[in-house]
LOKOL-368495 format. One record per residue (C-alpha): residue number from 1; residue in one letter; x, y, z. Coordinates in nm, 3 decimals, padded with zeros to 5 digits, m for minus. Example, Ala and Ser with C-alpha at 12.3 -4.5 7.8 and 13.67 -1.06 7.14 Angstrom:
REM LOKOL-368495
@seq:1 type:a east:01.230 north:m00.450 up:00.780
@seq:2 type:s east:01.367 north:m00.106 up:00.714
***
This chain:
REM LOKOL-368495
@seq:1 type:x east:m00.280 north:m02.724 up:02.414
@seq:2 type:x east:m00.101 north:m02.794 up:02.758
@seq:3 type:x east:m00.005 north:m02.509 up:02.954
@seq:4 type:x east:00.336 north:m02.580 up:02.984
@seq:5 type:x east:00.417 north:m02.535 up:02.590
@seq:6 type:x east:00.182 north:m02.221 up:02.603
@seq:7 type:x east:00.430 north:m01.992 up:02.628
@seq:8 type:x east:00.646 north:m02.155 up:02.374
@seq:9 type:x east:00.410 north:m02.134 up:02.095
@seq:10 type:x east:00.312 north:m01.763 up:02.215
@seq:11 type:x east:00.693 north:m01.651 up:02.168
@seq:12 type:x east:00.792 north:m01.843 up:01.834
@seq:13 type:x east:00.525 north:m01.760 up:01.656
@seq:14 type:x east:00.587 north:m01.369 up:01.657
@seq:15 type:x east:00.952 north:m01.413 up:01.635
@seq:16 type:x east:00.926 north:m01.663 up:01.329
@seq:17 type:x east:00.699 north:m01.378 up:01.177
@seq:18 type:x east:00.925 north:m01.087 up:01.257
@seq:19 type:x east:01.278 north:m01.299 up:01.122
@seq:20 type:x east:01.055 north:m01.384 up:00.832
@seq:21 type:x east:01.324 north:m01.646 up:00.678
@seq:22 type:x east:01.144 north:m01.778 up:00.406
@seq:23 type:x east:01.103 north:m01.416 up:00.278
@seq:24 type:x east:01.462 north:m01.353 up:00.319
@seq:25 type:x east:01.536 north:m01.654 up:00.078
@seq:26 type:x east:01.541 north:m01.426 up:m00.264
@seq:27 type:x east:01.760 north:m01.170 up:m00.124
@seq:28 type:x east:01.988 north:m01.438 up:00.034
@seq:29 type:x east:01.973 north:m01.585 up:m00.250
@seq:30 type:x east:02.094 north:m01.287 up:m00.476
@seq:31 type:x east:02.333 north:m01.150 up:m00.170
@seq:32 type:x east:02.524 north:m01.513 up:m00.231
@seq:33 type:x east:02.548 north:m01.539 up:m00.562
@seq:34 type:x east:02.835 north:m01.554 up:m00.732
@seq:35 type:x east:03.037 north:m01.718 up:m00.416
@seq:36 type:x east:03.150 north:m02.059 up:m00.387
@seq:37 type:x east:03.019 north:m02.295 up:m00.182
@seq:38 type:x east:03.270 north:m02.255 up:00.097
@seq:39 type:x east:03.245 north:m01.886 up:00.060
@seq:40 type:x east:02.863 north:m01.925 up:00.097
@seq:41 type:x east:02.900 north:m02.170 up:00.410
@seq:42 type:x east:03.057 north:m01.872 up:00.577
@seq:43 type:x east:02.833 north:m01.622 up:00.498
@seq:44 type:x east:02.563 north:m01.871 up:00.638
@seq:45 type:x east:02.724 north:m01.915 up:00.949
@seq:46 type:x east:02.815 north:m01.537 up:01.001
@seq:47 type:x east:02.474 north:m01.408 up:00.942
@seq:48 type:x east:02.281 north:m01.674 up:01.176
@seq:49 type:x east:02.585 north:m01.646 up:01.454
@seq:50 type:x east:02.606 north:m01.233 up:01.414
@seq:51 type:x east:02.159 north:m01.198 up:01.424
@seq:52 type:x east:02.166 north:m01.419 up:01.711
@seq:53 type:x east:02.450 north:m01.292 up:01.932
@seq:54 type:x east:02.276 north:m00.899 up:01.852
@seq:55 type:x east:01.918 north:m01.078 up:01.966
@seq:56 type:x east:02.008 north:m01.241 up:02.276
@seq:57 type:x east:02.226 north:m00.969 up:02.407
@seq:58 type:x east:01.986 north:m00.696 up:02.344
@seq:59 type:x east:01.719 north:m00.897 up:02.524
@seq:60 type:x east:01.954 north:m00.940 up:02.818
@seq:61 type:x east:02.034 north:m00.593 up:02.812
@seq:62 type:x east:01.746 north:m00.403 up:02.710
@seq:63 type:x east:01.518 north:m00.371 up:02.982
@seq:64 type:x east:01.830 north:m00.253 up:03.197
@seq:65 type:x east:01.903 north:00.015 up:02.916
@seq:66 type:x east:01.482 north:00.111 up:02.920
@seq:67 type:x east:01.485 north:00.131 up:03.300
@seq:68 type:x east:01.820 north:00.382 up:03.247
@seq:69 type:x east:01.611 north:00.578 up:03.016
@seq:70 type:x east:01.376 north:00.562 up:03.235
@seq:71 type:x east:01.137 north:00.375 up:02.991
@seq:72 type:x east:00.843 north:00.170 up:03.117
@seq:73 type:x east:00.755 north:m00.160 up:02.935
@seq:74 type:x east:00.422 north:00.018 up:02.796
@seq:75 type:x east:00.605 north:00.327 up:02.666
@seq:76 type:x east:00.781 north:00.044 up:02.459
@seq:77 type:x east:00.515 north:m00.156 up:02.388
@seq:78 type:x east:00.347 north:00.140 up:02.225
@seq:79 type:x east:00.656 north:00.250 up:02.048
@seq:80 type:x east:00.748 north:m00.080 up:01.986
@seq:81 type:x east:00.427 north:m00.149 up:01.840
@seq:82 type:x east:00.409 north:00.163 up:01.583
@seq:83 type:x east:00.741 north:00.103 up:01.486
@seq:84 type:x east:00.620 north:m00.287 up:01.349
@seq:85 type:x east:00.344 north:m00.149 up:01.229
@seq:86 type:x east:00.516 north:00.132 up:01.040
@seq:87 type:x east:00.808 north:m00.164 up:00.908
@seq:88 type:x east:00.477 north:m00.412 up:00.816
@seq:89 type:x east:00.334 north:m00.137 up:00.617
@seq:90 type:x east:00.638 north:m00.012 up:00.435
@seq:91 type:x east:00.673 north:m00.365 up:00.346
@seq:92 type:x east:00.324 north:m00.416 up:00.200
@seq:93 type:x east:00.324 north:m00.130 up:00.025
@seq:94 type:x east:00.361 north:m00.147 up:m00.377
@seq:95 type:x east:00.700 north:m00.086 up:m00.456
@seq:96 type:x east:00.846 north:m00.148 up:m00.140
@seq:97 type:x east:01.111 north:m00.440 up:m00.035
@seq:98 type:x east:01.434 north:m00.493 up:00.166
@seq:99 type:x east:01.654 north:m00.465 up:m00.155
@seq:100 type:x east:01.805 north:m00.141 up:m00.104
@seq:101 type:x east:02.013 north:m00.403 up:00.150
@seq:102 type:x east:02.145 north:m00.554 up:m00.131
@seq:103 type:x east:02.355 north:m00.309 up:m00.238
@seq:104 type:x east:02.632 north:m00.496 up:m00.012
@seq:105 type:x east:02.687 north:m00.704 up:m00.279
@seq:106 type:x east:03.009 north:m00.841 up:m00.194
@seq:107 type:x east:03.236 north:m01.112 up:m00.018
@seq:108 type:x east:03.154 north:m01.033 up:00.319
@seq:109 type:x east:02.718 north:m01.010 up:00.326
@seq:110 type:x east:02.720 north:m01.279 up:00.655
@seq:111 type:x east:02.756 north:m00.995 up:00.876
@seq:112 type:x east:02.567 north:m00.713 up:00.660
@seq:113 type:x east:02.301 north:m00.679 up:00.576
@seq:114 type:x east:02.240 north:m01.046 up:00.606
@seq:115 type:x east:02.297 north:m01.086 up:00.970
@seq:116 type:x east:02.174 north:m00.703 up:01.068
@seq:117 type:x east:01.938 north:m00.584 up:00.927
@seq:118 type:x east:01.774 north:m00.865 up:00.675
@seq:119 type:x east:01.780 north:m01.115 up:01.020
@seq:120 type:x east:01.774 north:m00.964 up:01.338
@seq:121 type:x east:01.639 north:m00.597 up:01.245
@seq:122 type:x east:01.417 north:m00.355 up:01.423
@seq:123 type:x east:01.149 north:m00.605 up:01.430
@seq:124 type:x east:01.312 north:m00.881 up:01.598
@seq:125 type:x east:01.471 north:m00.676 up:01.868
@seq:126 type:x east:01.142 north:m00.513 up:01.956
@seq:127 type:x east:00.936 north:m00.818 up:01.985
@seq:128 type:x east:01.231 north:m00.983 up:02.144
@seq:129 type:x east:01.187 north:m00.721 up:02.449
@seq:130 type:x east:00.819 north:m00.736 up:02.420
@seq:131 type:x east:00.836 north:m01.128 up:02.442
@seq:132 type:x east:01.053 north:m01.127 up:02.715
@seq:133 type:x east:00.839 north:m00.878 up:02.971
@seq:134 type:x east:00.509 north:m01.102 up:02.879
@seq:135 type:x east:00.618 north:m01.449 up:02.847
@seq:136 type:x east:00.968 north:m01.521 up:03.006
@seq:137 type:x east:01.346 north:m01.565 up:02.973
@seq:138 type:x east:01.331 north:m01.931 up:02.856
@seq:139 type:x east:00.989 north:m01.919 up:02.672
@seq:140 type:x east:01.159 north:m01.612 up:02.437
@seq:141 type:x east:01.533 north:m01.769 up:02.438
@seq:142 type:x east:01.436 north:m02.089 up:02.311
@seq:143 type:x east:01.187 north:m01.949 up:02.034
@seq:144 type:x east:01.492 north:m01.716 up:01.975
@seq:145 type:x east:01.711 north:m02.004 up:01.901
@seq:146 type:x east:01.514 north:m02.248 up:01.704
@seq:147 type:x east:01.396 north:m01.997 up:01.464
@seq:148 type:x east:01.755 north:m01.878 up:01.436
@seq:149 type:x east:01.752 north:m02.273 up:01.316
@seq:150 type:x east:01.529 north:m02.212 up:01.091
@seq:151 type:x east:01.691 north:m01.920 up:00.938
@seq:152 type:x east:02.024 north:m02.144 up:00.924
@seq:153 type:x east:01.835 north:m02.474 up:00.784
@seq:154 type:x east:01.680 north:m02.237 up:00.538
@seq:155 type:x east:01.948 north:m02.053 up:00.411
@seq:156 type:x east:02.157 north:m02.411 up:00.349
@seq:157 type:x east:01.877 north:m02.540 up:00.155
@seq:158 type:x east:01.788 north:m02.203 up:m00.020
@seq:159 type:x east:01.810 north:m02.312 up:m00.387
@seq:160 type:x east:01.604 north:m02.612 up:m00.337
@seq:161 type:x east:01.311 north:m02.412 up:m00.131
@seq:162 type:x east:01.308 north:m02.101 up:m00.416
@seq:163 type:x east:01.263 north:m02.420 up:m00.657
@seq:164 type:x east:00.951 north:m02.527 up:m00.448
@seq:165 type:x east:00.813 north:m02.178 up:m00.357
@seq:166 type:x east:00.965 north:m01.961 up:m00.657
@seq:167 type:x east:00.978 north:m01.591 up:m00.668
@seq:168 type:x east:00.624 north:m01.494 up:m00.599
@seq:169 type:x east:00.592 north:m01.761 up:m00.401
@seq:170 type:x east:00.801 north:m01.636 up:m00.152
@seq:171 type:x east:00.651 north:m01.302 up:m00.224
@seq:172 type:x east:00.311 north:m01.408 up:m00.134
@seq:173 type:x east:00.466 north:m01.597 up:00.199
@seq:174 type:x east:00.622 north:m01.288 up:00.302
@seq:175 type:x east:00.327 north:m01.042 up:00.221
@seq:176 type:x east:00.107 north:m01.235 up:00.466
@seq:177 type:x east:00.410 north:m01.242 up:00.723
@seq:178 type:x east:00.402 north:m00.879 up:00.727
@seq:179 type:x east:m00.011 north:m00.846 up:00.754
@seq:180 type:x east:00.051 north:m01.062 up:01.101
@seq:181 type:x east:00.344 north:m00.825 up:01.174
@seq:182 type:x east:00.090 north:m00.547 up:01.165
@seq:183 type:x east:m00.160 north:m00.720 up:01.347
@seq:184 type:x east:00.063 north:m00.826 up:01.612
@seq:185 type:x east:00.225 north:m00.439 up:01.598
@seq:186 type:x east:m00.156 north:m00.320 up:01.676
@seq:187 type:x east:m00.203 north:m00.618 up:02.011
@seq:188 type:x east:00.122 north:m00.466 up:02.118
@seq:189 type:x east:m00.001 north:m00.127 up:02.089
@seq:190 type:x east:m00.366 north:m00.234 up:02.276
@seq:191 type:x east:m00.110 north:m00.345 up:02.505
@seq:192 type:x east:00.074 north:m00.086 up:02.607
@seq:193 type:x east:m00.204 north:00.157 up:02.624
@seq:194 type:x east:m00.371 north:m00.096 up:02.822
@seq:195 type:x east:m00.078 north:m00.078 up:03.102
@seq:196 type:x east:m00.070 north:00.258 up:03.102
@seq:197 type:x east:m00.452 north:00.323 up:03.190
@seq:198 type:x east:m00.455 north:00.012 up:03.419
@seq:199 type:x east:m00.120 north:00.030 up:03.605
***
């Protein structure tokens, strides 16, 4: 793998994991239904343009809010970290899913909880941050954007993927999302501890 791309690949790949848009397809899915198609085209387009306004602003803003806190980037590394890890296992635990979200059953879902929390939630802002301090401004903007691409390519063709998945297929997809979430919550946390020792 060149070197050049390196960084690329190192950013999308825990940002794809942490959006997690193919396990966001049921309760898309259910948020939607009911609407017409132009009701649903909105919805689409407010929850991809609302997740990725919150997502690039907070990583252009963040550090400058840590630094007023007076936050180091391994203090939020290792917060940062147990927070994913706490979200991952919540997630895999029997029982436990994202549905109380979809109690916002209504008209107006593109905002919330589609765009905040079910796509850019407390996982994507923290590895956002995290992604930014380790591999760049462009490296974690562009994965930023093309998986909120993804999210919007998925969402259009949503019936036709839960046709090819199904239900527990995008069950299964989404419970081995979340066992990367907690291994990637654990580097993080290596991480941090890591800067803090070796400064």
């Amino acid at each position: 793998m060149p070197k050049l791309f390196e960084p690329f690949i190192l950013t999308f790949i825990p940002l794809f994991v942490a959006v997690d848009s193919i396990g966001n397809l049921p309760l898309f899915v259910s948020l939607v239904d009911g609407l017409n198609k132009k009701q649903k085209d909105k919805a689409i387009i407010e929850s991809v343009t609302t997740a990725a306004i919150l997502a690039v602003v907070f990583m252009f803003v963040g550090k400058w809010v840590l630094r007023l806190l007076g936050i180091t980037i391994p203090d939020f590394q290792i917060a940062g970290g147990a927070l994913l890890f706490v979200i991952s296992l919540r997630l895999l635990l029997p029982g436990a899913s994202k549905s109380l979200y979809t109690e916002a059953h209504n008209k107006e879902v593109g905002v919330f909880p589609l765009g905040t929390p079910l796509i850019t939630g407390p996982a994507v802002l923290t590895t956002t941050l995290i992604l930014l301090d380790q591999h760049g401004t462009l490296a974690t903007f562009t994965a930023l954007i093309l998986n909120m691409f993804i999210v919007w390519i998925t969402f259009i063709k949503a019936d036709f993927l839960m046709k090819i998945f199904g239900a527990n297929g995008t069950r299964a997809f989404s419970k081995i999302m979340y066992i990367l979430l907690a291994a990637i919550s654990i580097m993080m946390i290596r991480k941090g501890i890591m800067g803090v020792l070796v400064p």
